[in-house]
N, C-alpha and C positions, 0 to 999 in steps of 0.2 A: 568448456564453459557449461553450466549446469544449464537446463532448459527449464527445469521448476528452482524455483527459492523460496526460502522463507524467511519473512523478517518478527520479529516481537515489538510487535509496538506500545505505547503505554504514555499514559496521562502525566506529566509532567506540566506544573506548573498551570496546570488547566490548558494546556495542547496535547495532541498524539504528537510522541516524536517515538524514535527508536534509534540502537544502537546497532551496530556491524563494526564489531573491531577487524575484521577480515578485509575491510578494505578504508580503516580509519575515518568512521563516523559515529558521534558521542551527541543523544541527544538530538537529533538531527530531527528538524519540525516539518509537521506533513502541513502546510499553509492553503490560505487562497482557494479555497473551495472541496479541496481531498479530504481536511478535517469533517466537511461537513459528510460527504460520504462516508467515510470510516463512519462517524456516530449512526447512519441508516446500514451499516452492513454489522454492525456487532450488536444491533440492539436487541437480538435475543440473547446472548452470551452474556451473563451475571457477570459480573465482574472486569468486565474487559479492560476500566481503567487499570488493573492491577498488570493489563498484560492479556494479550492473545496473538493467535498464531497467522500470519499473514501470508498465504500462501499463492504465487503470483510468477505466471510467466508469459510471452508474448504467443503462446500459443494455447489455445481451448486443452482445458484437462479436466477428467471426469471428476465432480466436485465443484467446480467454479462454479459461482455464483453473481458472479459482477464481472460486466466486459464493458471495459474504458473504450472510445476511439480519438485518435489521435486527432486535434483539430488546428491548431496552427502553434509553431514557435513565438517566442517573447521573454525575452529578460534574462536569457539562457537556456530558459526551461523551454516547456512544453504544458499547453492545453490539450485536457480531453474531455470530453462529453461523455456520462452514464445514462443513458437512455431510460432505463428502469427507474432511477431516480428526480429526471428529468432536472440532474444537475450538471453544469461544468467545476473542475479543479484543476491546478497549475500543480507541477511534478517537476520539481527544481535539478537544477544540474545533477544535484545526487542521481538522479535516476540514470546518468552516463558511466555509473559505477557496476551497474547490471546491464549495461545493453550498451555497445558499440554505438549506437542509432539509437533514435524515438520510435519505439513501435507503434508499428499503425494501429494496435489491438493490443490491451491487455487484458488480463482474463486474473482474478482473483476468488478465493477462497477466505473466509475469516472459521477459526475454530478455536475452542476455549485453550490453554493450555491447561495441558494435565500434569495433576502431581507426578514426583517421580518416586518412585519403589526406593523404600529405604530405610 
């Protein structure tokens, strides 16, 4: 199992959702308070509703820039608190598709995506 991942997340409908056909998720909506973060972690990146790079694993890597902590279960999901932004968001069962467990710490990266050579 990979230790970093990255998802493309993208404005739909006026929410961040994202897709992973790797593990059968179409549209999949970041709810309940992670939308609000995502909008304070890409708001230098032009463009991000078109799409940016969400790079995110349960352990600190050079680059991160946002560290979730795990605060209590509820509804399936899991709550965590961004301290920097002095927000909480809820992180729905999908998040059982990358992690065995709820990690106590997530550590995330956001970065524009780039064209590709062609």
């Amino acid at each position: 199992m990979n230790a970093i991942r990255i998802l493309c997340p993208y404005r739909f409908a006026g929410q961040w959702v994202f897709d992973d056909p790797a593990v059968n998720l179409a549209r999949e909506p970041f709810v309940a308070g992670i939308d609000k973060i995502l909008d304070r972690l890409v708001a230098d990146i032009p463009s991000a509703g078109n799409g940016f790079r969400l790079i995110f694993s349960s352990g600190s890597f050079p680059g991160s820039s946002l560290r979730l902590d795990w605060l209590r279960k509820e509804g399936g999901g899991n709550w965590y608190r961004c301290d920097e932004y002095q927000l909480e968001g809820w992180l729905c069962p999908a998040l059982y598709k990358y992690f065995e467990q709820a990690p106590q710490t997530l550590f995330a990266q956001a970065l524009p995506i780039e064209p590709q050579a062609g």
